[in-house]
SEDO-272138 format. One line per 4 residues: number of its first residue (from 1); their letters; for each residue x, y, z of N, C-alpha, C. Coordinates in steps of 0.2 Angstrom, whole numbers. Layout:
NUM) A) X,Y,Z,X,Y,Z,X,Y,Z ~ ... $
***
This chain:
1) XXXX) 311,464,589,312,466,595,311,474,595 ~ 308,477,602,305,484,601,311,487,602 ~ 310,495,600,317,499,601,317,501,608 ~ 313,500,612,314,500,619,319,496,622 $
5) XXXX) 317,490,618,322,482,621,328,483,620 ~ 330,485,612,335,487,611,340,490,613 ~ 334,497,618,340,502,621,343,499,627 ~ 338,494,632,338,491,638,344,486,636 $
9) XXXX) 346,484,630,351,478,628,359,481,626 ~ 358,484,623,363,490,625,368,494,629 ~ 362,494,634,361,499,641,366,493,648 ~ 365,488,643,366,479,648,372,476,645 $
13) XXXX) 371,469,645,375,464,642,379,465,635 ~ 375,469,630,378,472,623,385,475,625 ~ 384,482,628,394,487,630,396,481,630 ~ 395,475,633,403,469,635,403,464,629 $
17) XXXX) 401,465,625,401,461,620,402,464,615 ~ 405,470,614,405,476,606,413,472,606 ~ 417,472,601,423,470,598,423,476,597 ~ 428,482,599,431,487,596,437,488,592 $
21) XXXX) 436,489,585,442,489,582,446,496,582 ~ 445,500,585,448,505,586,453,509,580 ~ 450,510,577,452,512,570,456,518,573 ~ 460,522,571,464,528,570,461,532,565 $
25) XXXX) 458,540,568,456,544,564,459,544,556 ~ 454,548,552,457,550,546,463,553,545 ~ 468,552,542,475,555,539,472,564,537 ~ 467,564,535,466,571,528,467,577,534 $
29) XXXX) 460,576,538,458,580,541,453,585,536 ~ 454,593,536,450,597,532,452,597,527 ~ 459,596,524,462,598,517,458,598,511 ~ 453,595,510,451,593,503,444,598,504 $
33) XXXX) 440,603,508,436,604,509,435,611,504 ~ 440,611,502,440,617,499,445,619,491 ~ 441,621,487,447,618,482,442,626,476 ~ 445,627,472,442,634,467,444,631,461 $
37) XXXX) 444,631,456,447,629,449,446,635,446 ~ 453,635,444,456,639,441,455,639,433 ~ 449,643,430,448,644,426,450,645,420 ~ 455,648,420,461,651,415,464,647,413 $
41) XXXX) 468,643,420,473,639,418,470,632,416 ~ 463,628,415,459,625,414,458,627,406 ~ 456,633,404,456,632,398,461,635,394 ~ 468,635,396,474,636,395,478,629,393 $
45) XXXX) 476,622,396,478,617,397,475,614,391 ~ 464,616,389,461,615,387,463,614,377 ~ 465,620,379,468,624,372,472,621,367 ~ 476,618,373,486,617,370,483,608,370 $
49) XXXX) 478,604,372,479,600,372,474,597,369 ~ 471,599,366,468,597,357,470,599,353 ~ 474,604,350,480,605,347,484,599,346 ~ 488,597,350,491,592,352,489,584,350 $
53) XXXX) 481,584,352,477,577,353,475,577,343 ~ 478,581,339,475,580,332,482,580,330 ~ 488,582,330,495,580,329,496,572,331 ~ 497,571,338,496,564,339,492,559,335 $
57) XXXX) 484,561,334,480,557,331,483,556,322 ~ 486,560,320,488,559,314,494,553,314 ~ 498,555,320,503,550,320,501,542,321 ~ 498,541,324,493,533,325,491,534,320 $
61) XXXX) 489,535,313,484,531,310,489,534,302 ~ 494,536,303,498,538,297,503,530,295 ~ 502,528,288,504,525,285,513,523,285 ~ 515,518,281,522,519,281,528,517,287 $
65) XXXX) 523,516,294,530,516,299,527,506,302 ~ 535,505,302,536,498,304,530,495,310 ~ 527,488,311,522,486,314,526,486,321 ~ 535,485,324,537,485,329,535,493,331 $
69) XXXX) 539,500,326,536,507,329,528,507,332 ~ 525,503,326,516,507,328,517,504,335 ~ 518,498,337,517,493,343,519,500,349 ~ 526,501,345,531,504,353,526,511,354 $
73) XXXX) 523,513,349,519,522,348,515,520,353 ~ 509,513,352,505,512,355,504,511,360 ~ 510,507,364,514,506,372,515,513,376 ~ 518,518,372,520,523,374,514,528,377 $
77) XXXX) 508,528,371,501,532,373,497,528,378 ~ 497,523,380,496,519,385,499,518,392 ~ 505,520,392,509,520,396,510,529,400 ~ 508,532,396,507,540,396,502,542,399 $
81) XXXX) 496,537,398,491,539,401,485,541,397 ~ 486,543,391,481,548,387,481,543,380 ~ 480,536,381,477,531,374,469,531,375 ~ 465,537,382,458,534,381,457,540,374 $
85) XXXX) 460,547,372,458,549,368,457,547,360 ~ 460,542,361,463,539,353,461,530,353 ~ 455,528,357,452,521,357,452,519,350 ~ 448,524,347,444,521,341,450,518,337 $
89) XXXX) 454,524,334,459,524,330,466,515,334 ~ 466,517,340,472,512,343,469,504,340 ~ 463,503,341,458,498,341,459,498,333 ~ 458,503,328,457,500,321,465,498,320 $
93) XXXX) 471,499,322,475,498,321,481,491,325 ~ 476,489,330,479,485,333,475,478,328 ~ 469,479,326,468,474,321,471,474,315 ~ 474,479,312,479,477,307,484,473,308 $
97) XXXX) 486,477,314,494,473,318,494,465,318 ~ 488,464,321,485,456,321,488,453,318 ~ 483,455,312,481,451,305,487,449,301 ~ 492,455,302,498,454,300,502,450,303 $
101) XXXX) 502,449,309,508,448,314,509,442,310 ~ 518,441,310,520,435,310,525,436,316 ~ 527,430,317,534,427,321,541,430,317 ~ 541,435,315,546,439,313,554,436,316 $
105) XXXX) 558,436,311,565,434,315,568,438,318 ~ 567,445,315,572,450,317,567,452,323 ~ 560,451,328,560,455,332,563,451,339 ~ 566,455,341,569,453,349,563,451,353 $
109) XXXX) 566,451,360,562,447,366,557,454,368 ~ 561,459,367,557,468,370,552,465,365 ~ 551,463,359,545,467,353,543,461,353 ~ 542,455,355,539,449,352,535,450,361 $
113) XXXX) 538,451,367,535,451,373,529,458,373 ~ 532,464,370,528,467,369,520,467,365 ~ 521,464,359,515,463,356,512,458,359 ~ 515,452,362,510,450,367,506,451,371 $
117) XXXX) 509,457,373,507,460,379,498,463,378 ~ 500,470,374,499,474,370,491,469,368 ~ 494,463,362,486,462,361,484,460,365 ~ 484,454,371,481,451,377,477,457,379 $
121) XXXX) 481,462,381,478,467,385,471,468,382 ~ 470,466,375,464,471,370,460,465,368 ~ 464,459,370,458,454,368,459,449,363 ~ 465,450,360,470,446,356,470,440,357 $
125) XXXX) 470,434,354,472,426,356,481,426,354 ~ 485,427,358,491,428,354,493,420,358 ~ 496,416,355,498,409,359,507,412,362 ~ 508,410,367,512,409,370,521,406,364 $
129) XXXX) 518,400,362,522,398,357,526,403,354 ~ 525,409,353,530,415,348,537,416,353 ~ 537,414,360,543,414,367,549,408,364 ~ 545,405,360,551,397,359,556,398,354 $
133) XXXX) 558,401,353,563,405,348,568,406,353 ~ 566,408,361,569,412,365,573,405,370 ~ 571,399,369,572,393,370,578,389,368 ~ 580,386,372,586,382,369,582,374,372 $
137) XXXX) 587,371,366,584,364,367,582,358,373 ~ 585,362,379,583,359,385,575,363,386 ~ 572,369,383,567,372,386,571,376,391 ~ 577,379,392,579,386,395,582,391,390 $
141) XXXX) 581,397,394,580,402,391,589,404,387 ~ 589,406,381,594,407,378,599,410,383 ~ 606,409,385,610,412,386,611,420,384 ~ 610,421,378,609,429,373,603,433,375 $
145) XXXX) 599,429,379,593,435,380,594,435,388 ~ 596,431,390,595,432,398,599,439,400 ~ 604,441,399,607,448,400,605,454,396 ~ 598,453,393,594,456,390,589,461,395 $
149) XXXX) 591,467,398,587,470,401,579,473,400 ~ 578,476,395,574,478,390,570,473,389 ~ 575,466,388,571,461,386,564,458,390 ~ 571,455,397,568,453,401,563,458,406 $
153) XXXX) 565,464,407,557,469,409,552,468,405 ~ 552,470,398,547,467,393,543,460,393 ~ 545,455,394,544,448,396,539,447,403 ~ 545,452,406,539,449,414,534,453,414 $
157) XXXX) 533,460,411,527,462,412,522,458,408 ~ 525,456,401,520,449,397,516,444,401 ~ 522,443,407,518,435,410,512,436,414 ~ 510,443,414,506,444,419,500,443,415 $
161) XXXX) 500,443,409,492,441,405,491,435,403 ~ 496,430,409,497,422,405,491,420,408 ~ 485,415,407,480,408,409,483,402,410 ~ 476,401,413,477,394,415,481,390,410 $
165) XXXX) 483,385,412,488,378,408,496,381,404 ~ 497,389,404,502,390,402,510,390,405 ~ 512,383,407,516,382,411,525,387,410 ~ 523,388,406,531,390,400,531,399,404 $
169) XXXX) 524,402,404,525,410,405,524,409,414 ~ 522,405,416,524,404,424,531,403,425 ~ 535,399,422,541,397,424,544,406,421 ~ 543,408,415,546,416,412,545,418,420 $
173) XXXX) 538,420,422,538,425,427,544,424,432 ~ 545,421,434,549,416,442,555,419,437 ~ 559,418,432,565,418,427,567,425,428 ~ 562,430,426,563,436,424,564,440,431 $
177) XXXX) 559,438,435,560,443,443,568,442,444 ~ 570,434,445,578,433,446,583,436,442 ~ 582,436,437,585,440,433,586,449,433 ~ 581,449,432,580,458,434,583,460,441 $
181) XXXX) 582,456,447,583,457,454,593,457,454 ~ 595,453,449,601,452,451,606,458,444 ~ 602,458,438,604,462,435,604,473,439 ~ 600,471,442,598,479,447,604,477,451 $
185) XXXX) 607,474,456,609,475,461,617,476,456 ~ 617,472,451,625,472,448,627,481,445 ~ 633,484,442,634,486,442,635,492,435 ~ 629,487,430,630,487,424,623,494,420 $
189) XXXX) 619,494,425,611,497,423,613,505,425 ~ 611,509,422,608,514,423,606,515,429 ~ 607,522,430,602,524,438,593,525,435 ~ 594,527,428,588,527,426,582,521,423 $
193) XXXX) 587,516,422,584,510,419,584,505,427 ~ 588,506,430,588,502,437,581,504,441 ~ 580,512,441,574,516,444,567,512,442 ~ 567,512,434,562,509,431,562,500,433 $
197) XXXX) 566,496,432,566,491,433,564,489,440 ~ 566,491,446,564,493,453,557,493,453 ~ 554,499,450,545,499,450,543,496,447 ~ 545,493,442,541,487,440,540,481,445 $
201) XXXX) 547,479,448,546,473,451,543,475,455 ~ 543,480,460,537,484,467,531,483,463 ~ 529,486,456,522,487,453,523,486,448 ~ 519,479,444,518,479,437,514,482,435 $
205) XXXX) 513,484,427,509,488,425,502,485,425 ~ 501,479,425,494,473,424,492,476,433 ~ 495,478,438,491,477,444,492,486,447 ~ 494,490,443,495,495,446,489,502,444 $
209) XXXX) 487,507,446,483,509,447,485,515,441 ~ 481,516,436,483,520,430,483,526,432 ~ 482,530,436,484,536,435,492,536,437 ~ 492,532,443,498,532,447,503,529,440 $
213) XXXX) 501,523,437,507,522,434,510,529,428 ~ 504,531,427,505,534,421,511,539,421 ~ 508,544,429,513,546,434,519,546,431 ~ 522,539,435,529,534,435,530,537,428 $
217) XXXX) 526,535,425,530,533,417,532,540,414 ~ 529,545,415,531,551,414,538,552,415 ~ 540,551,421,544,554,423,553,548,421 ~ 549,542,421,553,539,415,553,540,409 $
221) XXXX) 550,542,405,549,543,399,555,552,396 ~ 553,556,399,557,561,401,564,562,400 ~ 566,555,401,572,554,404,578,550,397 ~ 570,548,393,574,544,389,576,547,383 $
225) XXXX) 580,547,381,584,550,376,581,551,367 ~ 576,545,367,572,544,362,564,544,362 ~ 565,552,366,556,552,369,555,558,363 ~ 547,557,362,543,562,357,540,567,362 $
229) XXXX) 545,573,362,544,581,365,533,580,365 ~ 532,579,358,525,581,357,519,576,361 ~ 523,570,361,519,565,367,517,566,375 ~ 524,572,376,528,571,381,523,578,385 $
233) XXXX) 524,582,380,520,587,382,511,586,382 ~ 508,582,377,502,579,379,502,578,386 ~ 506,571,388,507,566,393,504,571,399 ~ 508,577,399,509,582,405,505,586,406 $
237) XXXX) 501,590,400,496,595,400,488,591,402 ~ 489,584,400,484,580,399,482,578,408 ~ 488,577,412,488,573,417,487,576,422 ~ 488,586,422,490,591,425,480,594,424 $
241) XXXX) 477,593,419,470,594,417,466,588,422 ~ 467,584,421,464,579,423,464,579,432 ~ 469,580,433,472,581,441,467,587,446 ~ 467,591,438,462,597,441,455,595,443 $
245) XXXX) 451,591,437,445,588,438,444,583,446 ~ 449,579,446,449,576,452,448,578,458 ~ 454,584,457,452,587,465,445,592,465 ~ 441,594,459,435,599,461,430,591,463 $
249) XXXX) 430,587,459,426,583,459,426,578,467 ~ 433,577,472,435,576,478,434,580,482 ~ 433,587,481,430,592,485,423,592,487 ~ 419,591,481,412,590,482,411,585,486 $
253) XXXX) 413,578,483,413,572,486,412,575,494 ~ 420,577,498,424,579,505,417,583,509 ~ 414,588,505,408,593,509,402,589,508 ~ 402,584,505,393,580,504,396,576,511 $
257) XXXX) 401,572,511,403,568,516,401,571,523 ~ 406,577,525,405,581,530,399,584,533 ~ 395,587,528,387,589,528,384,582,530 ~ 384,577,528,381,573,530,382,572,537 $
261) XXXX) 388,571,540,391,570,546,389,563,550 ~ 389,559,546,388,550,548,394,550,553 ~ 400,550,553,405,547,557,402,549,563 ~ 401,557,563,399,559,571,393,555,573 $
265) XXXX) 389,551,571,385,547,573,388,539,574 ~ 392,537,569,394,530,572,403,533,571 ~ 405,534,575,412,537,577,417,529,578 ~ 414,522,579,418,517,579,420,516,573 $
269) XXXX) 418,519,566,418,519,560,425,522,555 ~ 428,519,551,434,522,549,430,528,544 ~ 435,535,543,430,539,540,437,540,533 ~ 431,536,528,437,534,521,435,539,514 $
273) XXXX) 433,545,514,432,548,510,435,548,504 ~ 442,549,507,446,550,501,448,544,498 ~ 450,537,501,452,533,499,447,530,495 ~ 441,530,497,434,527,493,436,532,482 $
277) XXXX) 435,539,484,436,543,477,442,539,476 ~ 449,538,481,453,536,474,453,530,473 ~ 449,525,476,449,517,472,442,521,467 ~ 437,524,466,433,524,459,437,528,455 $
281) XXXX) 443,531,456,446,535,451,450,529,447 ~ 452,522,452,454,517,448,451,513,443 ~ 443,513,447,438,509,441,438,514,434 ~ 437,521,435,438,524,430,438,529,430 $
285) XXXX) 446,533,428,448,539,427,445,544,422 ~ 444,543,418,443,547,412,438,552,414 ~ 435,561,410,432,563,413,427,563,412 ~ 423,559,406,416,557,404,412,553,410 $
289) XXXX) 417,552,414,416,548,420,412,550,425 ~ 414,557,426,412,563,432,407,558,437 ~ 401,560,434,395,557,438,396,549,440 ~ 399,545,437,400,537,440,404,536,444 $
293) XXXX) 412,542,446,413,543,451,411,544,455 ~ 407,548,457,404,552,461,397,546,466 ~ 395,542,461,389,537,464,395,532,467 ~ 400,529,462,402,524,466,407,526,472 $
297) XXXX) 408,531,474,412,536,478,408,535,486 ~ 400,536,483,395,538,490,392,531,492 ~ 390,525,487,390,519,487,395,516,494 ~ 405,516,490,407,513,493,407,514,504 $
301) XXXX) 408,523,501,408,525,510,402,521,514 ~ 396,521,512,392,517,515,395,510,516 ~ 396,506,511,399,498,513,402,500,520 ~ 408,504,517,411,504,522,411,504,528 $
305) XXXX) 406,510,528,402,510,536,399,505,540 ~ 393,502,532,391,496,536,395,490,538 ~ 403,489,533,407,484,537,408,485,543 ~ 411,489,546,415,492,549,408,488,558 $
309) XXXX) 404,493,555,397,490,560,396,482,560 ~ 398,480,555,397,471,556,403,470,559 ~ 409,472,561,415,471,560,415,472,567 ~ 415,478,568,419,484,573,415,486,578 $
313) XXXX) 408,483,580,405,487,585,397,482,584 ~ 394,482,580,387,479,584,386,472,585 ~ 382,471,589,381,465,593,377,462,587 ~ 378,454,590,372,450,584,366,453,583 $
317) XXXX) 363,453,590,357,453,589,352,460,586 ~ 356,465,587,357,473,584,360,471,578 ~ 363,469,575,366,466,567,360,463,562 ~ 357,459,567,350,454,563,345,459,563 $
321) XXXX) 343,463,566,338,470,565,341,474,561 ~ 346,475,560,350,479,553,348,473,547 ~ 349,469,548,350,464,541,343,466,539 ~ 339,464,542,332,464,541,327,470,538 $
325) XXXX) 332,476,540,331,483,540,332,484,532 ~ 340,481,531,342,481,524,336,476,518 ~ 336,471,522,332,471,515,324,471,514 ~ 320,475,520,315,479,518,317,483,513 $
329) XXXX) 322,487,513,323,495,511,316,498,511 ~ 315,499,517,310,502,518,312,508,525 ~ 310,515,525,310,520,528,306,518,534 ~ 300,514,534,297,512,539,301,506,545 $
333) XXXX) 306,502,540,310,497,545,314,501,548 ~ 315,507,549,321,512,554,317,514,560 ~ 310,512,563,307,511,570,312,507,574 ~ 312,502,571,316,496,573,324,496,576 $
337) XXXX) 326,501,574,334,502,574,336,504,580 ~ 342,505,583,346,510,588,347,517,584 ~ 346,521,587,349,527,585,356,526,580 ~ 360,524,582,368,524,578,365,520,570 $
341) XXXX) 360,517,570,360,512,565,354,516,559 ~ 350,519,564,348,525,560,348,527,557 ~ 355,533,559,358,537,555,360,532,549 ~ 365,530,549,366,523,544,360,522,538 $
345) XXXX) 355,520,542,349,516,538,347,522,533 ~ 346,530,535,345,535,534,346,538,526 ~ 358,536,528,359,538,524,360,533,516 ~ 359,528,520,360,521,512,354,524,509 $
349) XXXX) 347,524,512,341,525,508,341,532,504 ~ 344,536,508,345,543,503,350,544,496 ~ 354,542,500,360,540,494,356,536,489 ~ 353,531,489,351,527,483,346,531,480 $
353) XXXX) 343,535,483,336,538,483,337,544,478 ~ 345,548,478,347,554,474,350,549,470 ~ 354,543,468,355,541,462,350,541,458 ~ 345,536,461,341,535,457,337,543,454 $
357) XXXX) 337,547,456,334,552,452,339,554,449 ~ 345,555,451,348,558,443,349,553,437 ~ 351,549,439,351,540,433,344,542,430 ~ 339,544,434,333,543,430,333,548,424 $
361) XXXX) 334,555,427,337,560,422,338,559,415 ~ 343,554,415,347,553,409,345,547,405 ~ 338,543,409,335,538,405,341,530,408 ~ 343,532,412,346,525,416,347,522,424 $
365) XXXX) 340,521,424,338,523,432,340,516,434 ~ 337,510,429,336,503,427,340,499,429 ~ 348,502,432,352,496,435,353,499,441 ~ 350,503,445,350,504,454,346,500,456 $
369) XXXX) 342,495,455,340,488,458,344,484,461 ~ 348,484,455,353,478,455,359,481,459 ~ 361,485,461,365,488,465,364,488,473 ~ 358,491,473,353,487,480,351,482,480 $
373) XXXX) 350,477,476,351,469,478,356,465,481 ~ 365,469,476,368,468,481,370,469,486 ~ 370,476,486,369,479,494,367,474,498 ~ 360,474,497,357,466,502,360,461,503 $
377) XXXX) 363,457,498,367,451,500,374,454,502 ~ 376,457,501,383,458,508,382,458,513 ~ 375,463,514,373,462,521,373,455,526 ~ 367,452,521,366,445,522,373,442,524 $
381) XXXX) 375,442,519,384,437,521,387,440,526 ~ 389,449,529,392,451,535,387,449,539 ~ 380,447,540,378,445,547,380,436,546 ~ 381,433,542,383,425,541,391,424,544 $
385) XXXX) 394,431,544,401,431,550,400,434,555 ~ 395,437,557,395,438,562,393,432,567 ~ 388,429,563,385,422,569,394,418,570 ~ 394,418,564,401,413,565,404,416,571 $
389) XXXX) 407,423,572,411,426,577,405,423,584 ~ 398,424,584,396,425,589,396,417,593 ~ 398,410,588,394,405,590,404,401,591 ~ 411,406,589,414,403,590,415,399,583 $
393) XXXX) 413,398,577,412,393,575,420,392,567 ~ 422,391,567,426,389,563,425,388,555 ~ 423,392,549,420,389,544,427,384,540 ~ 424,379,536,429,374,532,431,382,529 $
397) XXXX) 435,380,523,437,386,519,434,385,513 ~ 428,379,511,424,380,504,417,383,508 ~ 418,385,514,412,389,519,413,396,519 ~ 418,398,520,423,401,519,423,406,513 $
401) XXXX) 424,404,508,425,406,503,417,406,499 ~ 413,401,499,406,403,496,405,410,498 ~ 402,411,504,402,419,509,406,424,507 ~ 413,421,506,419,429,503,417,432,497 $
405) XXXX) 415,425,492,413,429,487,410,435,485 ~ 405,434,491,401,440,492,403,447,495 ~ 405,444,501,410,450,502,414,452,503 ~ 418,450,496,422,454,492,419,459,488 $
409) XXXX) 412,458,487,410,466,485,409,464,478 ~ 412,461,475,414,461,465,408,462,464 ~ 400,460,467,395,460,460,392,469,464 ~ 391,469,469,391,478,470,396,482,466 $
413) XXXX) 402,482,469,405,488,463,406,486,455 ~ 405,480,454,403,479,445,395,483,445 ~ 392,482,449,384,485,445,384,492,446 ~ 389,496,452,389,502,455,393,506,449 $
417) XXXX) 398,500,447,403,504,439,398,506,436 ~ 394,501,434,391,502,428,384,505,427 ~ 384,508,435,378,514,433,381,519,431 ~ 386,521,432,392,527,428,394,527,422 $
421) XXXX) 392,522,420,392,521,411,388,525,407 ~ 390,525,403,383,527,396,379,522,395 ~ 374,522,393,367,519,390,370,515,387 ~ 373,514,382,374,511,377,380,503,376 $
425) XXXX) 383,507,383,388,503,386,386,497,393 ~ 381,501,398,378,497,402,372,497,402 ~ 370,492,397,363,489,394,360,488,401 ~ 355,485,397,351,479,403,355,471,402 $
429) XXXX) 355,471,397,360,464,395,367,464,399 ~ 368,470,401,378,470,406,372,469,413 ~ 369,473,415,368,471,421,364,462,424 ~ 359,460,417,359,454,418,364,448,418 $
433) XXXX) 369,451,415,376,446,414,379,446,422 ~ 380,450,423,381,451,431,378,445,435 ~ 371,444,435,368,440,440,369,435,438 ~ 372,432,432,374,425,430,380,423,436 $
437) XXXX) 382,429,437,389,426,441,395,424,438 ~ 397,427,433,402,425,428,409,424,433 ~ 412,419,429,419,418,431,422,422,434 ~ 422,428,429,428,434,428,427,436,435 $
441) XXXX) 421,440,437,420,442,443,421,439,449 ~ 420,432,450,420,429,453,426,428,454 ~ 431,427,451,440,426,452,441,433,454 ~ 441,436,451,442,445,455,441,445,461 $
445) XXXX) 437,445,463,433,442,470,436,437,474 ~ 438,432,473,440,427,476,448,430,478 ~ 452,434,471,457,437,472,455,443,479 ~ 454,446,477,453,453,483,452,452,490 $
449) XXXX) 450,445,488,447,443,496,451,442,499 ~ 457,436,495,461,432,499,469,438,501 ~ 469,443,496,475,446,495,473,453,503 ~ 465,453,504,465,460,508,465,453,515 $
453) XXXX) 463,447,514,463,442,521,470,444,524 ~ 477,442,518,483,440,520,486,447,525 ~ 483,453,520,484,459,523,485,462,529 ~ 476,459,530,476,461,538,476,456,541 $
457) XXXX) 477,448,540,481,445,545,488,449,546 ~ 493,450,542,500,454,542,499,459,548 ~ 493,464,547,493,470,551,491,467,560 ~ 486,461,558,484,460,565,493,458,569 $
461) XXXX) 495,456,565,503,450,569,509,457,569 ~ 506,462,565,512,467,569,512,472,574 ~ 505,470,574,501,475,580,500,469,588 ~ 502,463,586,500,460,593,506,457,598 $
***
């Protein structure tokens, strides 16, 4: 179709046919636009906090202390926030822990639930079987641990690492919530053990967003009578440094955003800057990270924009002129476009076009294909909802769901992460793993889908 046609379509039949979803401006406004790092107290933070990171490191890998201590040391630097400093050393010592572990009598439901936890999270085969100690001859949980607080926190957060066929840590999970909810409400817990209990059951550790939890745990950690001053002060100089980076690095993000000025061009478009940097601050906080923040930051706002335009505003036949736009990726398929679609088209191609030269830079240009391939197939999938929308049509839910897989995005921001890796880490072999379609991805996927579905069905039913 010529872009003449397009404007006369538009101009006609198209306005009464836009589905507007009427987003609600940004929350921020200008705040983030402006930010100076304070370079003193940056290498004021810097100073005190490899001092600290070599005191700490002696303590992890020091001789002598019981295999439940090492566990609880290693829980704590993880739960602190500050165990990416200390991988190598956590890693050689959790394989000790391993090789050693036995089903000990003396460890309680805290220390036997915790080491499960603990290896699961790293990769450990730990069998579930180590809980049946905790069992009385019917298969119910001992009367002695049930009033176990410590315990049963420690337990429920365990069951969140359980698989398929593990009938015993489904029923735990269901056991401990009840337990915990009625242990909170009674009269026996701490304001500070009740506080903590409270968040876990709002937010486990297994689904909670590690900066945010680490947060939390700080300010319960603090509190606890048996805390290490040296950890504690890491915890905080470490989290107050990092906070810094975030915001110079969400500042740049905020002015490239702005500078660009896309929204003022598709205005039906929610403008998510900030919320885009803090889900890649989820995929990966640390600050060797800098630059893979920063791509999958610019990447997502684009999706964004472009759902929102399969979503929230362009007609079919304006959509299938975009689709087709998208997977030329070609500068010459932007004749073809609407104005509003332009801009869009403009910025996807620019944006991939400075990744790929600095990724080139550093010798890892090699997985931005694969990022814009998926790019392509979402597209493809958001114009496969659109016909649905446009035809009235009902997909089964194996219709359904083939399609969500896609977009839900899993195989874009896996290959969008993994341009932000190091060489060594995101091979060609990890991007080719990717196109296999693994499991993993695909249940993450199929999770995000049905959990962001339920969402905004909820939001559509409180708004109608």
């Amino acid at each position: 179709m010529a872009s003449s046609q397009v404007g006369d379509m538009v101009n006609g039949n198209a306005e009464r046919t836009r589905h507007l979803a009427k987003f609600p401006p940004s929350l921020w406004g200008d705040r983030f636009t402006s930010f100076t790092l304070d370079k003193q107290l940056w290498d004021k933070y810097g100073n005190e906090i490899e001092v600290l990171k070599e005191q700490v490191r002696s303590m992890v890998v020091a001789g002598g202390r019981k295999a439940a201590e090492q566990m609880n040391l290693i829980n704590v630097l993880e739960r602190l926030g500050v165990s990416y400093h200390f991988e190598k050393e956590i890693e050689e010592q959790l394989e000790q822990l391993f090789a050693k572990f036995e089903d000990n009598e003396d460890y309680d439901l805290f220390n036997i639930a915790l080491h499960f936890r603990i290896f699961r999270q790293h990769g450990y085969k730990m069998s579930c079987d180590v809980f049946n100690k905790f069992r009385d001859s019917n298969g119910e949980f001992k009367e002695t641990v049930s009033n176990d607080v410590q315990g049963m926190l420690s337990l429920y957060e365990a069951t969140y690492l359980k698989i398929r066929g593990e009938g015993f840590l489904d029923e735990a999970h269901a056991f401990t919530i009840a337990q915990l909810e009625s242990l909170v409400e009674g009269p026996h817990l701490s304001s500070d053990l009740s506080e903590q209990v409270m968040h876990a059951l709002k937010q486990s550790i297994h689904r909670g967003f590690p900066r945010l939890e680490a947060k939390h745990f700080i300010s319960f950690y603090e509190k606890d009578a048996s805390r290490n001053e040296t950890l504690l002060r890491l915890a905080k100089l470490d989290f107050n440094q990092l906070q810094l980076s975030h915001r110079e690095e969400l500042c740049h993000i905020f002015r490239w955003w702005k500078e660009l000025d896309l929204i003022s061009k598709v205005p039906y478009a929610r403008d998510r800057a900030v919320e885009c940097f803090f889900w890649s601050t989820c995929a990966y906080y640390e600050p060797q990270h800098s630059v893979g923040r920063a791509v999958l930051t610019k990447i997502m706002l684009l999706l964004s924009v472009t759902d929102d335009t399969y979503d929230a505003y362009g007609t079919y036949d304006e959509l299938k002129l975009y689709t087709n736009a998208v997977q030329r990726w070609n500068v010459s398929a932007m004749d073809e476009l609407l104005d509003y679609m332009k801009a869009l088209y403009r910025a996807l191609l620019n944006v991939y076009d400075e990744v790929d030269r600095d990724l080139a830079k550093q010798g890892r240009a090699y997985g931005v294909h694969h990022s814009k391939d998926a790019f392509k197939e979402i597209v493809r999938s958001y114009e496969i909802e659109a016909e649905w929308f446009k035809e009235g049509y009902v997909a089964s839910f194996e219709e359904y769901m083939k399609n969500a897989l896609v977009t839900s995005t899993g195989r874009l921001h896996t290959t969008s992460c993994f341009m932000g890796l190091e060489a060594d880490v995101a091979t060609t072999e990890a991007f080719e793993w990717i196109l296999t379609k693994p499991k993993m991805v695909a249940a993450s996927g199929a999770i995000g889908r049905l959990v962001d579905d339920v969402m905004s069905h909820d939001v559509r039913l409180s708004h109608s």
